[in-house]
C-alpha positions in Angstrom: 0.0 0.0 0.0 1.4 3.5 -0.5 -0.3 6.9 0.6 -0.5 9.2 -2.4 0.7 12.6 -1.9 -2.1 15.2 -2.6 -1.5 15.4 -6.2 -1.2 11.4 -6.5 -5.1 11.5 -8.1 -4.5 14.6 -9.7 -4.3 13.6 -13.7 -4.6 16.9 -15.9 -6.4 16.4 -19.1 -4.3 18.4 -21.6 -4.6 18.8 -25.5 -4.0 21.6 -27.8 -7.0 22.5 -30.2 -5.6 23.0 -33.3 -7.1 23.8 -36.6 -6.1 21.8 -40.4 -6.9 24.0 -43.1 -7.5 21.7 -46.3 -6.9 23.4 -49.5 -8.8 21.6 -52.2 -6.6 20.0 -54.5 -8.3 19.3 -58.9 -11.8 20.2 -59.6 -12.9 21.0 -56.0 -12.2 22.4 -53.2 -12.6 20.8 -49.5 -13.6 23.6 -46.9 -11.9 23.8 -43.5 -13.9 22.5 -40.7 -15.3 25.2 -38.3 -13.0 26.6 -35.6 -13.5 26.0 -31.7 -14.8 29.4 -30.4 -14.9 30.3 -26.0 -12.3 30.9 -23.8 -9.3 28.5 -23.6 -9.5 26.9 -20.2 -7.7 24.4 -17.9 -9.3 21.4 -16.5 -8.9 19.1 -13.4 -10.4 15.2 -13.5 -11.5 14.5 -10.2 -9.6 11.2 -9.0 -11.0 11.4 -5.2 -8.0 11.8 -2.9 -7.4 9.3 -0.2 -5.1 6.5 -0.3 -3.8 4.4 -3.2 -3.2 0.7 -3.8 -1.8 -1.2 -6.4 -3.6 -4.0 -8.1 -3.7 -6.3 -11.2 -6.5 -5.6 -13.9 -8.6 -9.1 -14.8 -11.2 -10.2 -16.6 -14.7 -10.3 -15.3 -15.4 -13.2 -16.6 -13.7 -15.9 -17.8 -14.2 -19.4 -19.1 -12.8 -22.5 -20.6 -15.0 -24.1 -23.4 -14.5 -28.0 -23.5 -16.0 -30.6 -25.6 -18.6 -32.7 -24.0 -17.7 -35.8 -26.6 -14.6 -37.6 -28.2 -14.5 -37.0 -31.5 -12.0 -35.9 -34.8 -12.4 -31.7 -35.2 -13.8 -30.6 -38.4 -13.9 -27.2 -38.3 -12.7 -24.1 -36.0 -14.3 -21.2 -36.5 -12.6 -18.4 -34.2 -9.3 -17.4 -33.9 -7.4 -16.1 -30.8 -9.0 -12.2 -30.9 -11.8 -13.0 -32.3 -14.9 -11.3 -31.2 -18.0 -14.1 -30.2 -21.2 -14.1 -29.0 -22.8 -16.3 -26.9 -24.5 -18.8 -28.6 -22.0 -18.8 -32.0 -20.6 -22.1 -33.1 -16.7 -22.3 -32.7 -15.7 -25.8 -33.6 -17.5 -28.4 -35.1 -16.6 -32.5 -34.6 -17.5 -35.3 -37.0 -20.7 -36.0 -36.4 -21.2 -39.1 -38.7 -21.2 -41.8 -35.4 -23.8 -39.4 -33.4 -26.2 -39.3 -36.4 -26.4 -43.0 -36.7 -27.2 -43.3 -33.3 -29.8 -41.0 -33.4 -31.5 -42.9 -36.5 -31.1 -46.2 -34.7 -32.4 -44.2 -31.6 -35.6 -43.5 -33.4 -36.1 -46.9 -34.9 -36.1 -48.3 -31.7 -38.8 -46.1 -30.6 -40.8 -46.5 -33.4 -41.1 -50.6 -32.9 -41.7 -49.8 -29.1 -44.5 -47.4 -29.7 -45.8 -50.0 -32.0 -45.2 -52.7 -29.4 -47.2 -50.6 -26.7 -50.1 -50.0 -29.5 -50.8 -54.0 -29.7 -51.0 -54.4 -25.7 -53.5 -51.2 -25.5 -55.7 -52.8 -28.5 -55.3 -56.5 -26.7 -56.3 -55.0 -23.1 -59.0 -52.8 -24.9 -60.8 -55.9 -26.6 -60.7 -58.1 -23.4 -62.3 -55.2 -21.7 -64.8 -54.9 -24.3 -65.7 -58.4 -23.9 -66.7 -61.1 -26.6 -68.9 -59.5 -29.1 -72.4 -61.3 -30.7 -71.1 -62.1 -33.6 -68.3 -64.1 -31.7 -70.7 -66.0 -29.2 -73.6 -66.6 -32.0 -70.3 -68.0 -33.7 -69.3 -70.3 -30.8 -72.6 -71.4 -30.3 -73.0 -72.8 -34.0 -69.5 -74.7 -32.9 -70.9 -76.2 -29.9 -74.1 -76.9 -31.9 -71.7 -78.6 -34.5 -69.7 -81.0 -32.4 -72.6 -82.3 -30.1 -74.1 -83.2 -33.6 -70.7 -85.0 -34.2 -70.5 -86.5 -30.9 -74.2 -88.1 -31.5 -73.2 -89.7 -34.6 -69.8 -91.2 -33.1 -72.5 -92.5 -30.1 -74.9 -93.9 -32.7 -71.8 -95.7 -34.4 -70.3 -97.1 -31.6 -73.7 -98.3 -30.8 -74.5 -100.5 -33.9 -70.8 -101.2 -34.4 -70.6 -102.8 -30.9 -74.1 -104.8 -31.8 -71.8 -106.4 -34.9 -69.3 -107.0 -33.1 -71.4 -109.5 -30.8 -73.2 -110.8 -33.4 -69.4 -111.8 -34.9 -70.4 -109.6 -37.7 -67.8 -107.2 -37.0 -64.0 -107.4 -35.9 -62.4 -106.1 -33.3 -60.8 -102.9 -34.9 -63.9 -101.7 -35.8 -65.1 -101.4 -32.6 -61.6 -99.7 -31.0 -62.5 -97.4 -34.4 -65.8 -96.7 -33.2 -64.7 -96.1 -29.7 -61.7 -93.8 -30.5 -64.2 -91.7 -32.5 -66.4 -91.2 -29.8 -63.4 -90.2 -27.7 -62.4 -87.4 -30.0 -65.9 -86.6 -30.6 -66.3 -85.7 -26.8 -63.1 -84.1 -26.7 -64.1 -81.5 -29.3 -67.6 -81.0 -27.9 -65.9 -80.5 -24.1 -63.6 -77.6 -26.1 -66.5 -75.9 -28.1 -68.7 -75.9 -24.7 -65.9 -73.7 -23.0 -64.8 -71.6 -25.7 -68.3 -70.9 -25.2 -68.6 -70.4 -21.7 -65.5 -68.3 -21.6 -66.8 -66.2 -24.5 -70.5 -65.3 -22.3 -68.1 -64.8 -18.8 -66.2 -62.6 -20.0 -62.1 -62.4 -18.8 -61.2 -63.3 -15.5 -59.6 -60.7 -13.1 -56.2 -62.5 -13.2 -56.6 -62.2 -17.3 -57.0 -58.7 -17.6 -54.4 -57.8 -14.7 -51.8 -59.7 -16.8 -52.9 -57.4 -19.8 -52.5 -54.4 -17.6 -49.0 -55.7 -17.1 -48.1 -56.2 -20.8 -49.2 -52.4 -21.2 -47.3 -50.9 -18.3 -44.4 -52.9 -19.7 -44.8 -51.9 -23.3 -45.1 -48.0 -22.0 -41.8 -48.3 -20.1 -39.7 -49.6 -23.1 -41.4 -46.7 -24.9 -40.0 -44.3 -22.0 -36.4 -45.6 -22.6 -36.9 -45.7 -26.2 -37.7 -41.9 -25.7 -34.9 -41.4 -23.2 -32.1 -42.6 -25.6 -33.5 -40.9 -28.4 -33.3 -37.7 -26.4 -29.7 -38.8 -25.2 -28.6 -39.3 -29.1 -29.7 -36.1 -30.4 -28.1 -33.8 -27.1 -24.9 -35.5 -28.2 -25.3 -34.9 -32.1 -25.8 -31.6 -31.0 -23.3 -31.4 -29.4 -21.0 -31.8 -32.2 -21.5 -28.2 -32.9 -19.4 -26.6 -29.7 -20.9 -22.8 -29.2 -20.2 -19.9 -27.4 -21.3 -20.2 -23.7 -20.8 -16.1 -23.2 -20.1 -12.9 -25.3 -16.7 -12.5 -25.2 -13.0 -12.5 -26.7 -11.0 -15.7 -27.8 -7.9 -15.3 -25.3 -6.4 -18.9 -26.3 -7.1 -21.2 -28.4 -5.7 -25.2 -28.1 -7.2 -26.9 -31.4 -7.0 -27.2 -34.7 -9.0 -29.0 -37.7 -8.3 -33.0 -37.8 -7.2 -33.0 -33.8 -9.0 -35.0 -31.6 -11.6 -34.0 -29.2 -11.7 -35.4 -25.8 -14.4 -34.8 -23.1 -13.4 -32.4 -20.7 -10.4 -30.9 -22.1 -10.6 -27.2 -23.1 -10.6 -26.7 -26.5 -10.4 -22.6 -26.0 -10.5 -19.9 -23.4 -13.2 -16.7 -23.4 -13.0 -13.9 -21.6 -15.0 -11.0 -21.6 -13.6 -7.7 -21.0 -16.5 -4.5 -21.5 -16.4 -4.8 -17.5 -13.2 -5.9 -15.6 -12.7 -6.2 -12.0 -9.2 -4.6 -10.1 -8.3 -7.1 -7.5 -6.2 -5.2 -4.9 -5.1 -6.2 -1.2 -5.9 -2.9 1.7 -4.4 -2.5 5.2 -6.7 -3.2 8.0 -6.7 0.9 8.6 -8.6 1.8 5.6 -11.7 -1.1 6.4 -13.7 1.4 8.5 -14.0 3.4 5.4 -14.8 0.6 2.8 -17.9 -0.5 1.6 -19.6 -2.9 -1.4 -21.1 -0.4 -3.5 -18.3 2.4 -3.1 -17.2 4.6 -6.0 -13.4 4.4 -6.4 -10.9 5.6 -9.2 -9.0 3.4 -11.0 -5.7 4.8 -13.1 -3.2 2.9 -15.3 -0.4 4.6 -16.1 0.1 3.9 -19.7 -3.2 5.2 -20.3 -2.1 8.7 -19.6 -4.5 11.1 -17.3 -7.2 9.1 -17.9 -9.7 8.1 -14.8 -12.0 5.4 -14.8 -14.5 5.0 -11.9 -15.0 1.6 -10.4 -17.0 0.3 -7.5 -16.0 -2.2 -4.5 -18.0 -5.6 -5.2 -16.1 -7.3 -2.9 -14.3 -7.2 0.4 -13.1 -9.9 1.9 -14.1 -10.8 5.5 -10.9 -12.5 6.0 -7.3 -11.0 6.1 -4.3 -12.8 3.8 -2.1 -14.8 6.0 0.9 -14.0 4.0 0.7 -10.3 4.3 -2.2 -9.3 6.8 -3.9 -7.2 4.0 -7.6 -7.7 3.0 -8.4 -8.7 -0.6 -10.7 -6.3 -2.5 -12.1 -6.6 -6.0 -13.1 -3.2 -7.9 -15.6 -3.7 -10.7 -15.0 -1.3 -13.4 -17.0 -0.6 -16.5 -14.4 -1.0 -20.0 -17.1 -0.4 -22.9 -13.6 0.7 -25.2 -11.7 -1.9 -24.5 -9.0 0.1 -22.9 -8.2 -2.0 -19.7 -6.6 -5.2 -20.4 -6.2 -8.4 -18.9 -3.1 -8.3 -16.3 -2.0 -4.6 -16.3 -0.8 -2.6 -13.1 -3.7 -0.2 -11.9 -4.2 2.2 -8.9 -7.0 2.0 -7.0 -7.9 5.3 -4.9 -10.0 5.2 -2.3 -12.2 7.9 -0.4 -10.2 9.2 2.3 -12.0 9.0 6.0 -14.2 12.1 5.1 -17.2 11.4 2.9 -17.1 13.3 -0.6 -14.0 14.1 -3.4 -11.4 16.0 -3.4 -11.2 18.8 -5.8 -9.1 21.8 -6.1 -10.0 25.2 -4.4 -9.0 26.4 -7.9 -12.0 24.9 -9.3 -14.5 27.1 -7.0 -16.7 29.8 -8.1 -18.7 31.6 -5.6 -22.0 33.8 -6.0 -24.8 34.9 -4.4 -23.9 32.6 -1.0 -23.6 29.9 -3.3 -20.7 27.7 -4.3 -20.6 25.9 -7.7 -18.1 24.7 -10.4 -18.2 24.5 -14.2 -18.4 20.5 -15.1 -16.6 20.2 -18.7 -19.3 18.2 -20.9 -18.0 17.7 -24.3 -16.5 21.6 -25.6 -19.4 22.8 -23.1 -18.8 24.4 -19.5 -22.1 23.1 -17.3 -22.1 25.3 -13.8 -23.1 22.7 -11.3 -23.4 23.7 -6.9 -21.5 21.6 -4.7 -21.6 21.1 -1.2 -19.0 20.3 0.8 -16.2 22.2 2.9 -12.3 23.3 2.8 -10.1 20.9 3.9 -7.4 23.0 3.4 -5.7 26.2 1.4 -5.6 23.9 -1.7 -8.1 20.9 -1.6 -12.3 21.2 -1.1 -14.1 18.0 -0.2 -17.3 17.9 -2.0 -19.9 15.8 -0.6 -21.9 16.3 -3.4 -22.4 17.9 -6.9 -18.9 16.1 -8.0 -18.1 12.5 -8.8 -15.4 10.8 -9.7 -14.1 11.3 -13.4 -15.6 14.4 -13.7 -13.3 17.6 -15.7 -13.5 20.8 -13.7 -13.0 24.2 -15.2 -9.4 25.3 -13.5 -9.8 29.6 -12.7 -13.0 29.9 -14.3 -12.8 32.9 -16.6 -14.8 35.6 -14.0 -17.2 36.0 -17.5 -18.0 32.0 -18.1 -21.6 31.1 -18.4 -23.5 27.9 -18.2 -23.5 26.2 -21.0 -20.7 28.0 -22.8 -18.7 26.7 -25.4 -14.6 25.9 -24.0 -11.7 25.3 -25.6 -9.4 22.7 -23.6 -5.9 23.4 -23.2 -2.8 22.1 -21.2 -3.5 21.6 -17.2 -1.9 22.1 -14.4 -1.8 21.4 -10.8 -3.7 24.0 -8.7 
């Protein structure tokens, strides 16, 4: 940790207005564009004062993408830098294997579906019970075979007379009598087919059919269950985007293997980064979650970005007996990278910023400044109070990142057109 001196968040935003004349050159002439009018003025970006830290810039969010499945690569869309969003296909495996399954995957649910269509029709018919048609049918059976059984009685009948008359040999009569036999036996059959037919099924009957169908609607279920499991894994084959974001690494190339788990890439996104810094135990009582802070890199020139503390850990480092913090700052242009050196400045123990005394107009009982918004001077009151000959704290009016007018010109006006030139320190 290091304690800034008071012009450590002092960053002067300085540049010369100039104006290109453009003489026309062939058949035309290109006019000059139109010159920046208003006083030329100095301005101040409001860092906050307080005390500085040093901390790493990284991404918000980070991830590695991975395969899912083993398979050879047949395309890679995306290069390291390459701009994605979430939901664009990066690489692409073979997907020949996965769409077999998925046809064999729907075969097999076609023949159970089919297979779960019988037992419904076979428990629906039982349930319906034996139709007219059927038992008028049965009965003509039965009428049929009693007929047949009275002409194998008759024969035995006259046959066994011959036989004790000697008129008849013994063959004929076991004839006669096996007939008879068989006779009965179909009668016996045609009498319960009949029977059955006017009962109706039994309860054990229809309970087995109930079975069959529960059975047949489960192998459906897993039919289902793996045609769902081969088309997530054809899908797959097509590896997306799980974020918007930035290709930071890439690991594979067309014609490698795939293997499950194994990242293929890494995405980070960088339009919001976080700081992560360390503090001393003797700035806590000032910290908060939600607390605006500037953030400065120093190869980025005067330029303040404002962050705010998501995180602050409960628990100190054992190395170094410092607290981890983690500044969330916004980076819509890109300008903070991945791993660069950035000063965090905190509040000091008064509430407000600090801005110059240089910055102050006062009129009428009222203290203001003029807020630089775009080549425009905005007058804006603060509140607040002197903290010394050189430094205000404004509680309010100011934030962080804000460009004061330095001296303002005794004659500016709100809303007046500025030009910007070189700062200084007040």
């Amino acid at each position: 940790m290091k304690r800034g001196p008071k012009n450590l968040g002092l960053f002067i935003a300085a540049s010369s207005a100039l104006l290109l004349l453009l003489s026309g050159c062939g058949s035309g002439a290109t006019s000059a564009p139109a010159a920046l009018t208003g006083p030329v003025v100095q301005v101040f970006t409001v860092a906050g004062g307080g005390q500085t830290v040093t901390g790493k810039v990284a991404a918000a969010d980070s991830v590695q993408v991975s395969s899912k499945l083993g398979a050879r690569v047949t395309a890679v869309h995306v290069s390291e830098g390459s701009r994605v969003h979430k939901g664009q296909v990066l690489v692409e495996l073979d997907p020949t294997d996965y769409t077999a399954a998925v046809n064999q995957a729907q075969a097999g649910l076609q023949q159970a579906q089919a297979g779960l269509a019988a037992a419904q029709a076979k428990l629906a018919d039982t349930l319906a019970g034996a139709r007219e048609q059927q038992i008028q049918q049965l009965q003509a059976a039965v009428e049929q075979a009693q007929a047949a059984y009275d002409t194998a009685q008759d024969n035995l009948t006259r046959t066994q007379n011959l036989f004790n008359a000697g008129a008849a040999p013994q063959s004929a009569l076991d004839q006669a009598q096996l007939g008879l036999a068989q006779a009965k036996g179909a009668l016996d059959q045609a009498k319960a087919q009949l029977s059955l037919a006017q009962a109706g099924a039994t309860a054990n009957t229809i309970a087995a059919l109930r079975a069959q169908v529960d059975q047949a609607r489960g192998a459906v279920n897993q039919a289902q269950a793996a045609l769902q499991a081969a088309q997530n894994n054809l899908a797959n084959t097509k590896i997306t985007a799980p974020m918007d974001g930035v290709v930071a690494s890439k690991n594979i190339n067309p014609g490698e293997m795939a293997a499950p788990g194994v990242p293929l890439m890494t995405l980070v996104n960088l339009d919001t980064v976080k700081v992560d810094a360390s503090v001393p135990q003797t700035l806590l009582p000032g910290l908060h979650t939600g607390q605006t802070v500037a953030v400065h890199v120093a190869e980025l020139g005067d330029q303040i970005f404002t962050g705010t503390i998501t995180f602050l850990s409960p628990v100190s480092d054992q190395n170094n007996n410092t607290f981890p913090v983690e500044v969330t700052v916004p980076n819509s242009g890109g300008q903070l990278r991945a791993g660069m050196v950035a000063d965090v400045t905190f509040a000091g123990g008064e509430a407000g910023v600090e801005i110059p005394v240089s910055t102050l107009v006062k009129q009428g009982g009222q203290t203001a400044v003029f807020k630089l918004e775009g080549d425009k001077a905005r007058r804006v009151a603060v509140q607040g109070k002197q903290k010394d000959n050189n430094w205000f704290i404004a509680a309010s009016g100011v934030s962080i990142g804000d460009k004061l007018v330095i001296q303002p010109p005794t004659d500016l006006k709100d809303g007046a057109q500025v030009q910007v030139q070189g700062g200084k320190t007040p």
